[in-house]
C-alpha positions in Angstrom: -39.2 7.9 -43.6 -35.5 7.0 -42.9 -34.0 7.6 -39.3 -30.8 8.8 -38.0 -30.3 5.1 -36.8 -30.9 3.8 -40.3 -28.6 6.9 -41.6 -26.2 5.5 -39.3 -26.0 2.3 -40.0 -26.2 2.6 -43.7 -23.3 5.2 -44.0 -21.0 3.3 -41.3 -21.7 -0.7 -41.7 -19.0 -1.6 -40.4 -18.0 0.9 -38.0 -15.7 -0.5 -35.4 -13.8 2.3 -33.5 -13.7 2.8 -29.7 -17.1 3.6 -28.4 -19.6 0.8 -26.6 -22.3 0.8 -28.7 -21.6 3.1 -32.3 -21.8 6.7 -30.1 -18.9 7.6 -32.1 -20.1 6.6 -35.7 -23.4 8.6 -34.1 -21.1 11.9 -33.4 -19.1 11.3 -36.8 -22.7 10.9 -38.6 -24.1 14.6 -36.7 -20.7 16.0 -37.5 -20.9 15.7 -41.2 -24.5 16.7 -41.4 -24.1 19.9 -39.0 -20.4 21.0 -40.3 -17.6 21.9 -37.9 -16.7 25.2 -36.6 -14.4 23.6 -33.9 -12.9 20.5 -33.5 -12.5 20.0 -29.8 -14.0 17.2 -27.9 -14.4 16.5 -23.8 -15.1 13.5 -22.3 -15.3 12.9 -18.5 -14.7 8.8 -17.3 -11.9 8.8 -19.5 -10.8 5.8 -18.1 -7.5 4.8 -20.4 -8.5 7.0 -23.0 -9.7 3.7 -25.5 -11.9 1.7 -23.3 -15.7 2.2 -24.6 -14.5 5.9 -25.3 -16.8 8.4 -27.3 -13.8 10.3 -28.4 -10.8 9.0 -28.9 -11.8 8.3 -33.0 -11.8 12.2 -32.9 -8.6 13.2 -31.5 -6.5 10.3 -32.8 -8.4 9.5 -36.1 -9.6 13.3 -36.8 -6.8 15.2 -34.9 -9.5 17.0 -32.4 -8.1 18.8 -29.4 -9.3 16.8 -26.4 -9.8 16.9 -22.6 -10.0 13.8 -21.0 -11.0 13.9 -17.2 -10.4 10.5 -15.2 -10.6 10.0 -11.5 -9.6 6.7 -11.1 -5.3 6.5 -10.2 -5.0 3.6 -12.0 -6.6 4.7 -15.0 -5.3 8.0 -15.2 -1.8 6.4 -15.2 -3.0 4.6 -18.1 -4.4 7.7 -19.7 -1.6 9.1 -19.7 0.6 7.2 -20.8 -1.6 6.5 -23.9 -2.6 10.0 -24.9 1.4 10.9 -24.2 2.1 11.0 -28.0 -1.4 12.9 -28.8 -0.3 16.5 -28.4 -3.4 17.5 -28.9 -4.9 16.0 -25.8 -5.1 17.2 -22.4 -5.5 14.3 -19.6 -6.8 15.8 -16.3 -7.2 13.6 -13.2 -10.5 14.3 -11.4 -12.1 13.9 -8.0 
């Protein structure tokens, strides 16, 4: 019997995007299997909005709506500054 993880990596080989370890090709691969009603993402530890991010394929590949929470200053500066040009993405500062 196949598995998602071989579904995975036969239909994305190469898949080099944003995310750590493939979650994105992972949410890509659910997302064409389930459909899509809505195409809004969240993701909280946005740090700068790239760095080992689960959804920044979505929002800048895809065009999903996005909010990204960070707490960190630093790196909320950052995400700002990078999503700036993504209308479509909302960059919230935490606590």
């Amino acid at each position: 019997m196949r598995t998602f993880t071989d579904y995975v990596n036969s239909e994305f080989p190469n898949w080099q995007k944003f995310s750590q370890s493939n979650e994105d090709a992972v949410i890509e691969a659910i997302f064409q299997r389930i459909g899509l009603e809505n195409k809004t993402c969240m993701e909280f530890g946005a740090a700068d909005g790239e760095f080992c991010s689960n959804t920044a394929y979505l929002w800048q590949s895809l065009g999903w709506s996005a909010v990204l929470v960070e707490s960190d200053p630093a790196l909320f500066r950052k995400l700002q500054s990078r999503t700036a040009r993504f209308p479509v993405v909302e960059a919230h500062e935490g606590f």
